[in-house]
C-alpha atoms as an extended CHARMM CRD file, in Angstrom:
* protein
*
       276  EXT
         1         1  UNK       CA             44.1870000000       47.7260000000       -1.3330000000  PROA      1               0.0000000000
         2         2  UNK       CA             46.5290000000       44.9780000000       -0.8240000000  PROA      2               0.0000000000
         3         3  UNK       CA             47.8860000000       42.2280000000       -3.5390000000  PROA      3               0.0000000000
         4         4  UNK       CA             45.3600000000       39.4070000000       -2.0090000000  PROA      4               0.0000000000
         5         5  UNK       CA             42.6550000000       41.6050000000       -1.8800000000  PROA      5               0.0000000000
         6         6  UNK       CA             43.3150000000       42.4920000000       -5.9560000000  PROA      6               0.0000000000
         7         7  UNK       CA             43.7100000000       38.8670000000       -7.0630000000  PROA      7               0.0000000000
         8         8  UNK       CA             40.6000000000       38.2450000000       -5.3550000000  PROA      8               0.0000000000
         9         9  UNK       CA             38.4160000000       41.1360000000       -7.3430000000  PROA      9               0.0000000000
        10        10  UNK       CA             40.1370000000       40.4040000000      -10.2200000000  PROA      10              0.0000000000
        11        11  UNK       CA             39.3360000000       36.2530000000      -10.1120000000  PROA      11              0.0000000000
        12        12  UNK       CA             36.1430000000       37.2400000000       -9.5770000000  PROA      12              0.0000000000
        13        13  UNK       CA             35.4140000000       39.8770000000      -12.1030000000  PROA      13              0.0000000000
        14        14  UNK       CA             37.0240000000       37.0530000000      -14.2120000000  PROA      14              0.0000000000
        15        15  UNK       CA             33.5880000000       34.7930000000      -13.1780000000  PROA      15              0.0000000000
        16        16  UNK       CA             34.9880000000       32.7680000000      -10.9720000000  PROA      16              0.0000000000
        17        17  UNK       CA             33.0300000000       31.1880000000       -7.9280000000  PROA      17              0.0000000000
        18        18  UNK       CA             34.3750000000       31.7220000000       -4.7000000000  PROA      18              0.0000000000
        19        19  UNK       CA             35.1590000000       27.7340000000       -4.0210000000  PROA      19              0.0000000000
        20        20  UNK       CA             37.0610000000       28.3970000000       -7.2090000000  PROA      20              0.0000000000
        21        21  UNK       CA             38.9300000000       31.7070000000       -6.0580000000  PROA      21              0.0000000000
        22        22  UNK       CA             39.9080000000       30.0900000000       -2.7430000000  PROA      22              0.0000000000
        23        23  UNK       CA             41.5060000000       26.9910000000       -4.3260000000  PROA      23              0.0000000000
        24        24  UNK       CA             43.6390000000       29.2540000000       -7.0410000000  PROA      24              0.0000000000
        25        25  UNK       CA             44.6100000000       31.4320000000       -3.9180000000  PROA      25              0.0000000000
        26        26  UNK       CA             44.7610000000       28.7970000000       -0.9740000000  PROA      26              0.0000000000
        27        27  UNK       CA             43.2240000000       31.4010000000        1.3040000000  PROA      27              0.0000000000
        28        28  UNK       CA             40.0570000000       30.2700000000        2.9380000000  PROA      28              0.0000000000
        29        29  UNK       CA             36.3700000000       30.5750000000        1.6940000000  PROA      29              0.0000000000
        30        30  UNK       CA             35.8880000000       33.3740000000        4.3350000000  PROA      30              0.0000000000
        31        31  UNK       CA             38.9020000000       35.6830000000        4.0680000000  PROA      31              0.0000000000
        32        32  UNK       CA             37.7390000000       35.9050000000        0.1910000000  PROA      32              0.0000000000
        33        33  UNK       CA             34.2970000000       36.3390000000        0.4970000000  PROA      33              0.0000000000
        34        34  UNK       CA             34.9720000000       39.8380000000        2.0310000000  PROA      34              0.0000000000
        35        35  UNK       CA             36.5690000000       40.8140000000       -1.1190000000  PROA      35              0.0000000000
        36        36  UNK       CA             33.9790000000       39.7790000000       -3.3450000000  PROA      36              0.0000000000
        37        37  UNK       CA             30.6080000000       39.6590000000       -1.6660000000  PROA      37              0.0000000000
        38        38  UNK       CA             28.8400000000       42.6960000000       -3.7660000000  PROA      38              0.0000000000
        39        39  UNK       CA             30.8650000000       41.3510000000       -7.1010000000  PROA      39              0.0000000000
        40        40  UNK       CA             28.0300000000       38.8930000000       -8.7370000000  PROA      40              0.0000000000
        41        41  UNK       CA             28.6540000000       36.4690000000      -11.1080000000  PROA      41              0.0000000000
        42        42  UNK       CA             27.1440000000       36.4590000000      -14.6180000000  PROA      42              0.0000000000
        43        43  UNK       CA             23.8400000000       34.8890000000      -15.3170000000  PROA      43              0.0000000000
        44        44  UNK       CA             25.6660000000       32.1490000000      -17.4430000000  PROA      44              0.0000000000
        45        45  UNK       CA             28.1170000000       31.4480000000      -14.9870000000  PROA      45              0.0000000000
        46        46  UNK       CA             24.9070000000       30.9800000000      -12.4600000000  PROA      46              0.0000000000
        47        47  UNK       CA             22.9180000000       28.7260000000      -15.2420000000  PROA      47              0.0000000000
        48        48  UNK       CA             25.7300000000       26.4100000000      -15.4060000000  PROA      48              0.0000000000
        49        49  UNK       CA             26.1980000000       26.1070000000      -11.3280000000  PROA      49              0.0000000000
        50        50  UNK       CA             22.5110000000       25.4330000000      -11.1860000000  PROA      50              0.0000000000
        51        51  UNK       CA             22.7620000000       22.8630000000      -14.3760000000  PROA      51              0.0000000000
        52        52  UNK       CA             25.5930000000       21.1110000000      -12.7000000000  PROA      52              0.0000000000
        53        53  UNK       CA             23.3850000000       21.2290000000       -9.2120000000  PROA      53              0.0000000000
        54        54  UNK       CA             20.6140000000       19.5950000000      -11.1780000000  PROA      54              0.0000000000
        55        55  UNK       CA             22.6560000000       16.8080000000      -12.7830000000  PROA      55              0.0000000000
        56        56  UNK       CA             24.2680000000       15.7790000000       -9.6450000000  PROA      56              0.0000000000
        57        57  UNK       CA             20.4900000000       15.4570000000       -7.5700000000  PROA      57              0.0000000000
        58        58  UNK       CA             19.5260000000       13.5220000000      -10.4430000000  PROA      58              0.0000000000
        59        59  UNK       CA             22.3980000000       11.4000000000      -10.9090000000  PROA      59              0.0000000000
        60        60  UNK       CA             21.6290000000       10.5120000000       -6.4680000000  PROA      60              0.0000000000
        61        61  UNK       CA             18.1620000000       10.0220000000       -7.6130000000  PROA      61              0.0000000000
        62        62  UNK       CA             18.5410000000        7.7860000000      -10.4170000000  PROA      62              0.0000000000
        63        63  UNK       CA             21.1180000000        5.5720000000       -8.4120000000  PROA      63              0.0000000000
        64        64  UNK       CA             18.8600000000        5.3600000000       -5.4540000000  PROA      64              0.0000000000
        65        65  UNK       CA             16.1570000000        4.5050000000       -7.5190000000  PROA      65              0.0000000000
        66        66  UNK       CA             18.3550000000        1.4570000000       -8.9540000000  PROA      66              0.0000000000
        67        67  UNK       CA             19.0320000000        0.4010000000       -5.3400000000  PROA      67              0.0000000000
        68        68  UNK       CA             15.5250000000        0.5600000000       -4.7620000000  PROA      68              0.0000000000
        69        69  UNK       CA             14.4130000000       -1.7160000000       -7.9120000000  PROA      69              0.0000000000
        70        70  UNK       CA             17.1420000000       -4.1270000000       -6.8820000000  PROA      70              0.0000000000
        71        71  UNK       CA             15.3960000000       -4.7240000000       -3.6530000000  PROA      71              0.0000000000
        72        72  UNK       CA             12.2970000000       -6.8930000000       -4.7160000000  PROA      72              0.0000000000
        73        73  UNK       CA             11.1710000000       -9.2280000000       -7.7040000000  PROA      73              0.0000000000
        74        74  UNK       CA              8.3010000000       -8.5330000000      -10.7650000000  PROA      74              0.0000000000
        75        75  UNK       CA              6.0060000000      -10.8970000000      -11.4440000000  PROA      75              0.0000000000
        76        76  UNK       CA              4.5680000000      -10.8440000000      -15.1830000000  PROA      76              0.0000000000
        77        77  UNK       CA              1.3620000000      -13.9060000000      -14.4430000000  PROA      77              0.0000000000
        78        78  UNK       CA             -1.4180000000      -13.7770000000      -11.9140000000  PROA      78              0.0000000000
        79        79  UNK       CA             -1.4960000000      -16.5380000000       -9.7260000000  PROA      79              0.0000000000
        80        80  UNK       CA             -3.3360000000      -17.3530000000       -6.7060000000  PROA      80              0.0000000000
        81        81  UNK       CA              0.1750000000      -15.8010000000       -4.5850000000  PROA      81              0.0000000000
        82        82  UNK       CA              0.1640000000      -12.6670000000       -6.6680000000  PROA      82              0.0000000000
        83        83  UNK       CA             -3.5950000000      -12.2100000000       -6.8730000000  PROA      83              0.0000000000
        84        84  UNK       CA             -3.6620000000      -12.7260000000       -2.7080000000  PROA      84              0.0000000000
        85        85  UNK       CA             -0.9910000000      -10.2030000000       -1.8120000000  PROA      85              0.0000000000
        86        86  UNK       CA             -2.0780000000       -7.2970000000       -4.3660000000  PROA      86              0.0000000000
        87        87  UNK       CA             -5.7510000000       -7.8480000000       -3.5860000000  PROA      87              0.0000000000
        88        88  UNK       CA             -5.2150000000       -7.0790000000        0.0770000000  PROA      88              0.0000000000
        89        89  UNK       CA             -2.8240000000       -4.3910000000       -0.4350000000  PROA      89              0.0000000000
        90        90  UNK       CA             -5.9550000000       -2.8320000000       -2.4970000000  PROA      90              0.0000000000
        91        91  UNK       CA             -8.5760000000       -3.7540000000        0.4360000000  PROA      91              0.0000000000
        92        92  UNK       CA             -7.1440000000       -3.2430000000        4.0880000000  PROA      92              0.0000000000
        93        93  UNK       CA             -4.0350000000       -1.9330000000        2.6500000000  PROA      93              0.0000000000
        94        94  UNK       CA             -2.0330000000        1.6120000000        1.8400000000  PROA      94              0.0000000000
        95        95  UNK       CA             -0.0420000000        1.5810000000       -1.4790000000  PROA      95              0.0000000000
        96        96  UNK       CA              1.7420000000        5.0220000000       -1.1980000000  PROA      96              0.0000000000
        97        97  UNK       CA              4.3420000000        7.2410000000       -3.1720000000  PROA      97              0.0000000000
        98        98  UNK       CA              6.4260000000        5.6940000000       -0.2790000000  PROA      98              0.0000000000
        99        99  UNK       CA              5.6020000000        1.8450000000       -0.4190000000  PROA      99              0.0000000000
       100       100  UNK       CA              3.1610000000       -0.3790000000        0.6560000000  PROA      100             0.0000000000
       101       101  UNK       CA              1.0520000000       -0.8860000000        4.2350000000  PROA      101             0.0000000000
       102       102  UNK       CA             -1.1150000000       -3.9050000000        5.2570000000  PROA      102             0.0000000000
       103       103  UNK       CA             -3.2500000000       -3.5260000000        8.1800000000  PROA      103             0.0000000000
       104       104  UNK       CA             -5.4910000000       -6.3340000000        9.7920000000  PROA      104             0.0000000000
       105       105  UNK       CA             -6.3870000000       -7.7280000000       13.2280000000  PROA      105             0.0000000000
       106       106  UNK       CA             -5.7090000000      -11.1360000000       12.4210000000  PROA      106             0.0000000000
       107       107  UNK       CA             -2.2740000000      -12.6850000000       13.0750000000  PROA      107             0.0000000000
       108       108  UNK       CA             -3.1610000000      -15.5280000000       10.3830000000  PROA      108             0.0000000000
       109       109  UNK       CA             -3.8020000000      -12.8120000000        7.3050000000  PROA      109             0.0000000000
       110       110  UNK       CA             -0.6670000000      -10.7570000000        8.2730000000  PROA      110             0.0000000000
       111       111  UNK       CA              1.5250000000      -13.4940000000        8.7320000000  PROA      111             0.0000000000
       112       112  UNK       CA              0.1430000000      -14.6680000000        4.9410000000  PROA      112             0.0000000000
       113       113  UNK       CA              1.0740000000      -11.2470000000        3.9220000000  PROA      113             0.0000000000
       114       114  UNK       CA              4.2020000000      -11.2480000000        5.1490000000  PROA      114             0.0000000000
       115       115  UNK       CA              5.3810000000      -15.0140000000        3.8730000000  PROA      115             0.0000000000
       116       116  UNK       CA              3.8830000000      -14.3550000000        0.0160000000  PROA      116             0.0000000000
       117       117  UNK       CA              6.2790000000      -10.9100000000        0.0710000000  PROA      117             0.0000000000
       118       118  UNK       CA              9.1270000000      -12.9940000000        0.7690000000  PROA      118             0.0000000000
       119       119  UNK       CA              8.3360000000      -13.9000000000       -2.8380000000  PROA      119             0.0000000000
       120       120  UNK       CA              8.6530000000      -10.2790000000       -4.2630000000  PROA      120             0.0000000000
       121       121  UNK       CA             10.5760000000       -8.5810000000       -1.3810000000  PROA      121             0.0000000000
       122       122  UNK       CA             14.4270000000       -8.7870000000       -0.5370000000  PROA      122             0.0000000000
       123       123  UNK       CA             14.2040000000       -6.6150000000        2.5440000000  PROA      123             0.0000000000
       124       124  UNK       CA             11.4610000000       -7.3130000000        5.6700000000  PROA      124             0.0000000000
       125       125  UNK       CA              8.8450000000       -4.6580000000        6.1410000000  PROA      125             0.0000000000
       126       126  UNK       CA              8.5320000000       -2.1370000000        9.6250000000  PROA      126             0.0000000000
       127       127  UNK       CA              6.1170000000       -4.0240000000       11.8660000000  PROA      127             0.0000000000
       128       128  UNK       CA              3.6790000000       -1.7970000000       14.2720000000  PROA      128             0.0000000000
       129       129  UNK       CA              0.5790000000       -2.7750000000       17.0520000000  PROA      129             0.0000000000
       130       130  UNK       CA             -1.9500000000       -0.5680000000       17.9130000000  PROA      130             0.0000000000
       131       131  UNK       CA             -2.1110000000       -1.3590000000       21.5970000000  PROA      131             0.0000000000
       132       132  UNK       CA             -5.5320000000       -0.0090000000       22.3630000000  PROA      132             0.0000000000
       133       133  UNK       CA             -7.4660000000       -1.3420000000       19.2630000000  PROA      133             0.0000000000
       134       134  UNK       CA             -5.1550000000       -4.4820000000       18.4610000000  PROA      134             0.0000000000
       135       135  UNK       CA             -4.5600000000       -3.5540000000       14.7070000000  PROA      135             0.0000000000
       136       136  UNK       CA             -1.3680000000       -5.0040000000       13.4390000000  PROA      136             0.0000000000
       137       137  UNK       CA              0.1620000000       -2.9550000000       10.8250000000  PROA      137             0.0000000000
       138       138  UNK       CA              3.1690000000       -4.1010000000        8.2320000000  PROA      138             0.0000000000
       139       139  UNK       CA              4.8640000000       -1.5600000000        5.8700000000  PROA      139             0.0000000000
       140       140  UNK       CA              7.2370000000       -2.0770000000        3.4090000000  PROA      140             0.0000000000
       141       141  UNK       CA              9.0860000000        1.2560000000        2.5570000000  PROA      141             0.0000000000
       142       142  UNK       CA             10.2720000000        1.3940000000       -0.8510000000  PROA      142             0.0000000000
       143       143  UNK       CA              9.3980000000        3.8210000000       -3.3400000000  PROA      143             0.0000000000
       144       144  UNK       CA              9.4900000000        2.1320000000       -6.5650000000  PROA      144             0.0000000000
       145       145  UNK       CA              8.0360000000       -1.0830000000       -4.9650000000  PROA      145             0.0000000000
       146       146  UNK       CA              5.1480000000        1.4800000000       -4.1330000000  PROA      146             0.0000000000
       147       147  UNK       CA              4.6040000000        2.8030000000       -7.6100000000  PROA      147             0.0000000000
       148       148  UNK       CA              5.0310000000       -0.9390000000       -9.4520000000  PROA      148             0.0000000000
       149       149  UNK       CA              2.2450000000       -2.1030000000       -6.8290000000  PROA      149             0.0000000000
       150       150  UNK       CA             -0.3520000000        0.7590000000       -7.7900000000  PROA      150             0.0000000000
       151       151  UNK       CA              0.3210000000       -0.1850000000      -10.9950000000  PROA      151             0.0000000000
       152       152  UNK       CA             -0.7520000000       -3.7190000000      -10.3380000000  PROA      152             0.0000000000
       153       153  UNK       CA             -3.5590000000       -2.8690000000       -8.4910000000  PROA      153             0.0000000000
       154       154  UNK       CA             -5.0740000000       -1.0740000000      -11.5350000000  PROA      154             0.0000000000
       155       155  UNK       CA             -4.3100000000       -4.1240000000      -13.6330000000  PROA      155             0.0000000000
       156       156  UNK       CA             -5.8320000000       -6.8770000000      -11.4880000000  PROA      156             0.0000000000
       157       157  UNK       CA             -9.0560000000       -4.7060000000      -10.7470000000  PROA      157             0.0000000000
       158       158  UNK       CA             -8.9810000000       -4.2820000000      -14.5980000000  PROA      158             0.0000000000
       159       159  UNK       CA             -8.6600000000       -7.9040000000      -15.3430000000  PROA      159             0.0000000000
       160       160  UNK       CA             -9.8020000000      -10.2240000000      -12.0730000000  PROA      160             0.0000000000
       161       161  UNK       CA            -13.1650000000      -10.5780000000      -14.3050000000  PROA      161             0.0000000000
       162       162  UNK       CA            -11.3320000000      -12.3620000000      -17.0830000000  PROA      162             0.0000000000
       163       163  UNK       CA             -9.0360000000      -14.5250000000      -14.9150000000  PROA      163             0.0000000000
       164       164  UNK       CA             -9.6050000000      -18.0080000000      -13.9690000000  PROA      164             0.0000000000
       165       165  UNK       CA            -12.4250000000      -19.0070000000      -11.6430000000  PROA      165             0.0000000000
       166       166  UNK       CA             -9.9730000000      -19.8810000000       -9.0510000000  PROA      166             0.0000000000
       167       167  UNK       CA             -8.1720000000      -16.2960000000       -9.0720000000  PROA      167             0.0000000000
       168       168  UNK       CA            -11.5980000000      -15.0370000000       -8.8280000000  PROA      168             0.0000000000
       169       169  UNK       CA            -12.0180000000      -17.3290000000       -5.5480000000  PROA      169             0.0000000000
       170       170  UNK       CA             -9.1240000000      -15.5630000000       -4.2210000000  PROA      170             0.0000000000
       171       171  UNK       CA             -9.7940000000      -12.2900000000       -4.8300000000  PROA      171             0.0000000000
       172       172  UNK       CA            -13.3660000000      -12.4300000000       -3.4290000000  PROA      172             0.0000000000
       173       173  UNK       CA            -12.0850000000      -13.8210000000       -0.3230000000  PROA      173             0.0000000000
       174       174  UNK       CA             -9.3540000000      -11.3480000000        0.1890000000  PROA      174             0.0000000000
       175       175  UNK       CA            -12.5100000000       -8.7350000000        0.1930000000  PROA      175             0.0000000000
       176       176  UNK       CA            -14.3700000000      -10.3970000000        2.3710000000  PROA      176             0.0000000000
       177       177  UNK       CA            -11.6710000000      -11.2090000000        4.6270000000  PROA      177             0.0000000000
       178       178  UNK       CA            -10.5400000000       -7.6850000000        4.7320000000  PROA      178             0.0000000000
       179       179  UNK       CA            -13.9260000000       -5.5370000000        4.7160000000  PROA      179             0.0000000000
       180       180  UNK       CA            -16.3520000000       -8.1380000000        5.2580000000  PROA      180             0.0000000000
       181       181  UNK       CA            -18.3290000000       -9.1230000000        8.6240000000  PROA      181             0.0000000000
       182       182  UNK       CA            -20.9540000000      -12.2060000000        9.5690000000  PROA      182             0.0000000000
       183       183  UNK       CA            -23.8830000000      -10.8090000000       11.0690000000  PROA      183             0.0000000000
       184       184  UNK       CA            -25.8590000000      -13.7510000000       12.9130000000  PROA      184             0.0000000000
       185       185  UNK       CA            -28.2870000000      -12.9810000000       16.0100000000  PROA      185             0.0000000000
       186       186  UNK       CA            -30.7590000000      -15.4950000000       16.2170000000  PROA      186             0.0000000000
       187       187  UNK       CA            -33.0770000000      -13.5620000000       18.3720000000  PROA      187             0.0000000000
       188       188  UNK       CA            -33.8190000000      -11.1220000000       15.9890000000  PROA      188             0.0000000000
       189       189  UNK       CA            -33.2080000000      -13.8030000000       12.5310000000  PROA      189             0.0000000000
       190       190  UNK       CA            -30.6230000000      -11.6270000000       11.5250000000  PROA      190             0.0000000000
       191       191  UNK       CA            -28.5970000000      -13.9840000000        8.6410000000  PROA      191             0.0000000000
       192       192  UNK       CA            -26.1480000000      -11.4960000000        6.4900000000  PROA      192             0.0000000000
       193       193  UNK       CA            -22.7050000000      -11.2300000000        5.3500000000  PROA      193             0.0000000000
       194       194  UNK       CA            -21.8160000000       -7.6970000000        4.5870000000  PROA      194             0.0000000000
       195       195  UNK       CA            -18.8570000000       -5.7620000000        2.9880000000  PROA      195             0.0000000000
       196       196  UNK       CA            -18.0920000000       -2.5270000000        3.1770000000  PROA      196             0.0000000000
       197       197  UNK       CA            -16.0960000000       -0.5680000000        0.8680000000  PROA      197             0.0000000000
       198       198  UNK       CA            -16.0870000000        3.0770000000       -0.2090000000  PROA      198             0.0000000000
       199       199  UNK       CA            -15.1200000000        2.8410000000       -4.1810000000  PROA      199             0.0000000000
       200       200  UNK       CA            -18.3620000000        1.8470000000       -5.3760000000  PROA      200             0.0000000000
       201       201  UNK       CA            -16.7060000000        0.4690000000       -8.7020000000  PROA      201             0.0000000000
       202       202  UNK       CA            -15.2340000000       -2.2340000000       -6.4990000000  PROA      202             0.0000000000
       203       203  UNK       CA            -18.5710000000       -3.5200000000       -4.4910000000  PROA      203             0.0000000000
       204       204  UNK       CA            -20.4170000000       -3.7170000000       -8.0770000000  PROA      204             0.0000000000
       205       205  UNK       CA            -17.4400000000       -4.8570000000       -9.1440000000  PROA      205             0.0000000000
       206       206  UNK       CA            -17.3280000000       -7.5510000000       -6.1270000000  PROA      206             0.0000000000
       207       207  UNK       CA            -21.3800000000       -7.7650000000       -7.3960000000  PROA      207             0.0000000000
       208       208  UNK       CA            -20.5820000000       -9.5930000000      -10.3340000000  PROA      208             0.0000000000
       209       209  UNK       CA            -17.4570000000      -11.6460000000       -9.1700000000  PROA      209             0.0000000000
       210       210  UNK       CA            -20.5520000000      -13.2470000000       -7.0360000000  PROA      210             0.0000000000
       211       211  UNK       CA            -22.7820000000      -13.7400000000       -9.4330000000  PROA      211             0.0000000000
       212       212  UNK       CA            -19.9540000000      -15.6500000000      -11.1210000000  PROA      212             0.0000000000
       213       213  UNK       CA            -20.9420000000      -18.1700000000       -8.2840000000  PROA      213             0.0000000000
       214       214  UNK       CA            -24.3500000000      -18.1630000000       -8.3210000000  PROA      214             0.0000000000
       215       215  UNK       CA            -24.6530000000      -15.9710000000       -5.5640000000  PROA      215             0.0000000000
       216       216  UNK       CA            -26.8250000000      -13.0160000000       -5.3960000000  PROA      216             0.0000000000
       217       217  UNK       CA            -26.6750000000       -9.8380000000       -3.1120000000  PROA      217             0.0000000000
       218       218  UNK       CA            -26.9280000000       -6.5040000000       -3.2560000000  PROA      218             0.0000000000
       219       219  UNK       CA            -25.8630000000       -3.1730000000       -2.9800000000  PROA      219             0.0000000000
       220       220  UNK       CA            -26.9550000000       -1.3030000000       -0.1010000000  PROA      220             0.0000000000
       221       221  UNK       CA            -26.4630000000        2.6360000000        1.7520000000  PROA      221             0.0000000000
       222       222  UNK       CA            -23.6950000000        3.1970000000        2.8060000000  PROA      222             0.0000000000
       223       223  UNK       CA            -21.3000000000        1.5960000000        0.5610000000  PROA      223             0.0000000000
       224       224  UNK       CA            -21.8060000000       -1.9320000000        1.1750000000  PROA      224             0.0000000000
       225       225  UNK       CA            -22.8110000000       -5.3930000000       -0.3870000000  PROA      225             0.0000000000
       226       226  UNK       CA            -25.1450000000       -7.4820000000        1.0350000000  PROA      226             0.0000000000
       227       227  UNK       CA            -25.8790000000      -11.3800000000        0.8360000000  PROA      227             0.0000000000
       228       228  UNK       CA            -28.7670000000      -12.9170000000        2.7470000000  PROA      228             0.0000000000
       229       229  UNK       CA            -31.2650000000      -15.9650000000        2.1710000000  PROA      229             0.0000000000
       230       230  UNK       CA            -29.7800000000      -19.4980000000        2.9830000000  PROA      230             0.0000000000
       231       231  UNK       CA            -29.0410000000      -20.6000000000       -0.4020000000  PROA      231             0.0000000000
       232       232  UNK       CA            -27.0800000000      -17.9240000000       -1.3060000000  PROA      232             0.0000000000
       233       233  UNK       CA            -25.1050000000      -18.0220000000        2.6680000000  PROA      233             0.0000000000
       234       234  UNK       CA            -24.5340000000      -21.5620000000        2.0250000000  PROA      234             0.0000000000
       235       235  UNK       CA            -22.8280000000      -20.9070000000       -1.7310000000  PROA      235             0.0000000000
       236       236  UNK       CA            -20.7520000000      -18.2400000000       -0.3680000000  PROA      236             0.0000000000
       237       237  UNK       CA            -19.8410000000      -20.9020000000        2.4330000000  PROA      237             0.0000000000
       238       238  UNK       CA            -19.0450000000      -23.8040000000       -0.6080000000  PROA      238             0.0000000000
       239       239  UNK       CA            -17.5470000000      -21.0970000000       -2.7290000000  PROA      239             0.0000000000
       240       240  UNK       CA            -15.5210000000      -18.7020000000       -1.0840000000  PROA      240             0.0000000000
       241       241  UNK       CA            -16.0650000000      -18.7210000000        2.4850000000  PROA      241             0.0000000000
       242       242  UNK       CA            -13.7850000000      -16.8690000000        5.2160000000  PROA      242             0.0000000000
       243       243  UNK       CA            -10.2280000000      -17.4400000000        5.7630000000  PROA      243             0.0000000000
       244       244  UNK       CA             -9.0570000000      -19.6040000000        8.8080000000  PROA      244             0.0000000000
       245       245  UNK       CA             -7.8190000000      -17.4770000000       11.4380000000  PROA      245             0.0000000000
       246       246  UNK       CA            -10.2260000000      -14.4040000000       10.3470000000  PROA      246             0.0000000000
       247       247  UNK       CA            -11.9620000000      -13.3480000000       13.4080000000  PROA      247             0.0000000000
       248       248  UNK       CA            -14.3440000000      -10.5080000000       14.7980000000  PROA      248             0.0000000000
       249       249  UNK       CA            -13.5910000000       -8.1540000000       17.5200000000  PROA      249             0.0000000000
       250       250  UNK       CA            -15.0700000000       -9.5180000000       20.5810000000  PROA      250             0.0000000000
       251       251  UNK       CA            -14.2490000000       -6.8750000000       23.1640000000  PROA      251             0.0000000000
       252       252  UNK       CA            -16.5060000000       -4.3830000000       21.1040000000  PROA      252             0.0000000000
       253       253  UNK       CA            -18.6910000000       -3.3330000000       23.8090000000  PROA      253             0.0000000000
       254       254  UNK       CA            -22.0080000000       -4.0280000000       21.1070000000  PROA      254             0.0000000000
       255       255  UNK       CA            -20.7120000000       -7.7840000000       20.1720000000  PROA      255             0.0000000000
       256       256  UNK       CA            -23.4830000000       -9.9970000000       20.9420000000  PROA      256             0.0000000000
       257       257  UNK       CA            -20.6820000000      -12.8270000000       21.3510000000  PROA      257             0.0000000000
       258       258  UNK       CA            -18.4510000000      -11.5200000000       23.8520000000  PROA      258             0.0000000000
       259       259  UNK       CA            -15.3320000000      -13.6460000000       22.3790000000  PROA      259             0.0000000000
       260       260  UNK       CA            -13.3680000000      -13.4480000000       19.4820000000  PROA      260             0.0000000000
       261       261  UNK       CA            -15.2220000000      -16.0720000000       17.0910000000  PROA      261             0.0000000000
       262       262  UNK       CA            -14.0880000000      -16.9000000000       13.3120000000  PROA      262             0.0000000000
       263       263  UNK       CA            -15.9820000000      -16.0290000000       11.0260000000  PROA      263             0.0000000000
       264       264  UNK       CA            -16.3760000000      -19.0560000000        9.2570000000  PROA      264             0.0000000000
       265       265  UNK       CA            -17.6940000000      -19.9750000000       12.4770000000  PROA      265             0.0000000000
       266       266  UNK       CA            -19.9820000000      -17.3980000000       13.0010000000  PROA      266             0.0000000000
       267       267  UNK       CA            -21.4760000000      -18.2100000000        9.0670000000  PROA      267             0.0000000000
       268       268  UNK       CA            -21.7400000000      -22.0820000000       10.0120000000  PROA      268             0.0000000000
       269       269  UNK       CA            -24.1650000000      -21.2790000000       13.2110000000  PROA      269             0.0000000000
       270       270  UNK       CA            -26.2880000000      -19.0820000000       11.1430000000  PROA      270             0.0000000000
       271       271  UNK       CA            -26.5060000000      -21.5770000000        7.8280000000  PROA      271             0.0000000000
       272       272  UNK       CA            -27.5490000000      -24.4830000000       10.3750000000  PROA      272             0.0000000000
       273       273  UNK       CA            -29.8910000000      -22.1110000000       12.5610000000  PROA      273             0.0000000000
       274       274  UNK       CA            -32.0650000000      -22.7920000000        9.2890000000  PROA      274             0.0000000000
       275       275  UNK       CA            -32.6580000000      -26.1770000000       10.6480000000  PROA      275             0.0000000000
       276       276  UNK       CA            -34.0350000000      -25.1750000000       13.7880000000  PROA      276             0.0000000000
């Protein structure tokens, strides 16, 4: 056996790693690794590679995770900004492990989006159309922005019954903006406002924040609040109403209007079809 071939055995029977027995010997990684292939090191030796290998993923971790919270801004009070942006994120949205995702039809609601996360946000979000249904989609990738949203999600459903009337206002509309729909067909004297939503917790919880303005409905199958009887149409049209720019799908091949209307719009023809 020759002299390299003995240093090598010998290094390693001495628990050293083979990055460490190429360095002392200035041979390369593979000319050693024939020498010492069936020579294993001990199990401490191995517990300390894999402690170092642990402390080095979480160092990257924790550092990226710094760059991360760097890259938007916390908010501590609700406002009507705050209240607006997590409210939709919780309704047509997607708050991930990943980040955030806001999905709508309307231009006007995802341009709002975008302009109140200029706010919070230091980096713009991944934009995306869905050419055959017309769904605009926003997504703002950031891990810890993702977990710091849930998080204020669960606080704001928590709370929205104790905050001002006006935050109320706000958060009611972002439902009805986002999973809400006018129903007016005055052949048949159909007069509704529906909104659909598969937590149940939220639609009685949507219930009550209606109540709050005199407004009753109800809760009907399949997940979904009702409101129907003039009175109570033309408080939700005083009250809370639909956001400009919020419109229905008119190339649906069962819309009745064959256009895309506002909703606001479509409310205001029902409410005065009363008078007729």
């Amino acid at each position: 056996m020759n002299a390299f071939a003995e240093k090598c055995i010998k290094l390693r029977r001495q628990d050293h790693t083979l990055d460490e027995i190429a360095r002392v010997t200035g041979r390369p990684r593979s000319s050693v690794f024939g020498y010492i292939w069936n020579l294993p090191l001990s199990l401490k030796k191995r517990q300390n590679i894999r402690d170092k290998h642990t402390a080095t993923i979480l160092k990257f971790i924790e550092k990226r995770r710094a760059r991360s919270a760097k890259a938007f801004r916390r908010f501590r009070l609700w406002d009507k900004k705050t209240v607006f942006l997590v409210s939709h994120f919780i309704f047509d949205g997607e708050i991930r492990h990943g980040g955030c995702i806001y999905s709508n039809r309307s231009t006007a609601l995802i341009n709002r989006v975008k302009q109140g996360m200029k706010v919070i946000c230091r980096f713009n979000p991944k934009s995306y159309k869905n050419e055959v249904t017309g769904v605009l989609k926003i997504a703002y990738f950031n891990v810890v922005l993702g977990a710091y949203i849930k998080k204020k999600a669960t606080q704001l459903l928590e709370e929205i019954l104790t905050l001002p009337i006006d935050l109320r206002r706000e958060f009611t509309m972002s439902f009805f903006d986002d999973e809400g729909c006018m129903d007016f067909n005055s052949l048949t004297h159909t007069r509704r406002i529906r909104g659909y939503q598969k937590n149940t917790e939220i639609l009685f919880l949507i219930q009550k924040l209606l109540s709050n303005f005199g407004i009753t409905s109800k809760i009907v199958h399949p997940n979904e609040v009702v409101i129907t009887g003039k009175e109570n149409l033309i408080k939700f049209q005083r009250e809370i109403n639909f956001s400009y720019g919020v419109r229905i799908n008119g190339n649906r091949p069962n819309s009745i209007w064959k256009k895309h209307l506002e909703k606001r719009e479509i409310l205001q023809r029902a409410i005065e079809s009363y008078k007729i």
